[in-house]
C-alpha positions in Angstrom: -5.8 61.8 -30.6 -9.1 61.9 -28.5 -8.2 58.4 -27.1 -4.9 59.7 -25.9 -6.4 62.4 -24.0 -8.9 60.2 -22.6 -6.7 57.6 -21.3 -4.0 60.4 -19.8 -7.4 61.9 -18.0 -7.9 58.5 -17.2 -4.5 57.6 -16.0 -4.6 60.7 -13.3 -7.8 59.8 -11.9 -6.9 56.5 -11.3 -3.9 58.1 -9.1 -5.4 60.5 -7.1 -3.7 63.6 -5.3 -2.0 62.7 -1.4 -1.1 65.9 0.2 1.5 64.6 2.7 0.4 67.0 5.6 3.9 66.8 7.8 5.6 68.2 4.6 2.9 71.1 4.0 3.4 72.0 8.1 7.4 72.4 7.7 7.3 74.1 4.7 4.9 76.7 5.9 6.8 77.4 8.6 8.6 80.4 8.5 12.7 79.4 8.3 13.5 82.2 11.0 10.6 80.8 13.5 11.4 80.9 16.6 11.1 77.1 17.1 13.1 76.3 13.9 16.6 76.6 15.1 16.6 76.4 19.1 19.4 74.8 20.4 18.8 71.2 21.8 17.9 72.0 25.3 15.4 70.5 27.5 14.4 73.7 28.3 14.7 75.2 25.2 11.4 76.8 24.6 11.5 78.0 28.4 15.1 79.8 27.9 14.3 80.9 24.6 11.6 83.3 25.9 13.4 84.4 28.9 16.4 85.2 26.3 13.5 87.2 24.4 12.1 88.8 27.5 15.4 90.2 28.3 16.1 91.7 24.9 12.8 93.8 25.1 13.5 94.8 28.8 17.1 95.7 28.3 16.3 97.2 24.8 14.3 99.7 26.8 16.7 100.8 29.3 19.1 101.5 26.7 16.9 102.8 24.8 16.0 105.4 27.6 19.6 105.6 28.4 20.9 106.6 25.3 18.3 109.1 24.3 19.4 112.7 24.6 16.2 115.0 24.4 14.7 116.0 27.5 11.3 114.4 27.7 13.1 110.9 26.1 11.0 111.2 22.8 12.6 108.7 20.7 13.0 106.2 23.3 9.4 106.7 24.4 8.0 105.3 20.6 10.2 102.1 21.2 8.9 101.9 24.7 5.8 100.5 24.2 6.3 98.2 21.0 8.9 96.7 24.0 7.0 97.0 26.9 3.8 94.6 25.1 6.9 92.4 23.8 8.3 92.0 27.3 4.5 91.2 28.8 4.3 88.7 26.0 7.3 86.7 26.9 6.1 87.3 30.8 3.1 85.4 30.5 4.7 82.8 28.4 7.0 82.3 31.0 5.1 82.2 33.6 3.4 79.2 32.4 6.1 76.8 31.4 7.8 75.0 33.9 11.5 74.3 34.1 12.9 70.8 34.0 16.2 71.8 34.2 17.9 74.2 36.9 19.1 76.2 33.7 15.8 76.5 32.9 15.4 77.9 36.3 17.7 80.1 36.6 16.7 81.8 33.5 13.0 81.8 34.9 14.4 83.8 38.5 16.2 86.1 36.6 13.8 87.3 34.8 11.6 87.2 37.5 14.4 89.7 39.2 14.4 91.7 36.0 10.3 92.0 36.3 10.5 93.6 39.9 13.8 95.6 39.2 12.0 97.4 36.3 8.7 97.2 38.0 6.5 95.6 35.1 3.1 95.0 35.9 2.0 91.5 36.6 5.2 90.1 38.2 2.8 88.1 41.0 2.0 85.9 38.9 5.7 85.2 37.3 6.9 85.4 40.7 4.3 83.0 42.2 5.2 81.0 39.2 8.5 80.8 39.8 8.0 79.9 43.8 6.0 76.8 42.7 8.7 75.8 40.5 11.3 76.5 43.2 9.3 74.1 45.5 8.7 71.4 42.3 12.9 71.4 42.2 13.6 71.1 46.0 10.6 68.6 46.1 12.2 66.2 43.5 16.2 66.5 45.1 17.4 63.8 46.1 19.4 64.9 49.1 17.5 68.5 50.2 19.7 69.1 53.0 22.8 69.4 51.1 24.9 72.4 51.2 25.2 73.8 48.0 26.3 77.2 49.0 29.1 78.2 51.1 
C-alpha cells in the first residue's frame, strides 16, 4: 500500500503544475466588462466611452427634469455619483484618439455635450478634440473637397 502511495506522489511530482496564464486572465475577467462584448469597431473603445459619457450626462438632466420637489432633492443624490461618472469618461476621452470619423464624431459631440452642460475641464476635451480634428484633415487625401453643401 505504502509503495502505491509513493509512486502516485511520485508520479505528480514528475508532472508539475502549468498555470496557462492567458486562460487565468479571461476567466477573471468579469463577463459584463466593458471590453468583453464591444462591437468590432476600430474605434470601439473610443465610442464606447463617449456612449458612457452620455448616459451619465443625460441621466442627469433627466434626472433633474423629472424630479418634482422644489429644491430637486432626489435628483441631487444621483447628481454626483453621475457627475464623477461623466468626468471619468471625459478624461478617458480626451486621451484616445479617433482613427475613424465615427470615432470623431462621437468625440465632438461629446465635446458639445461638455460645454452645453458646462462640466468642468472641457479645455482639455476640446483641445483634444481640435488636435484630432487637425490629425483627420492632415491625413485627407483631397482637403479641399467640398463635403458640405
Amino acid at each position: 500500500m505504502r509503495d502505491r502511495a509513493e509512486a502516485t506522489v511520485s508520479e505528480r511530482a514528475s508532472k508539475p503544475n502549468v498555470v496557462d496564464f492567458t486562460t487565468a486572465a479571461k476567466a477573471s475577467r468579469a463577463p459584463g466588462s466593458r471590453r468583453a462584448n464591444l462591437p468590432d469597431h476600430p474605434d470601439a473603445e473610443l465610442i464606447q466611452a463617449c456612449v458612457e459619457f452620455g448616459i451619465a450626462v443625460q441621466g442627469m438632466n433627466g434626472a433633474f427634469e423629472v424630479d418634482p420637489t422644489d429644491d430637486a432633492d432626489f435628483a441631487q443624490r444621483m447628481d454626483s455619483a453621475l457627475l464623477k461618472r461623466a468626468r471619468k469618461q471625459q478624461e478617458l476621452i480626451a486621451t484616445l484618439r479617433p482613427t475613424t470619423l465615427d470615432g470623431l464624431r462621437a468625440k465632438a459631440t461629446v465635446a458639445n455635450m461638455a460645454l452645453t452642460n458646462d462640466l468642468d475641464r472641457s479645455s482639455a476635451l476640446l483641445s483634444s478634440l481640435c488636435t484630432d480634428v487637425a490629425n483627420v484633415h492632415r491625413s485627407s487625401k483631397n482637403t479641399a473637397a467640398v463635403v458640405l453643401t
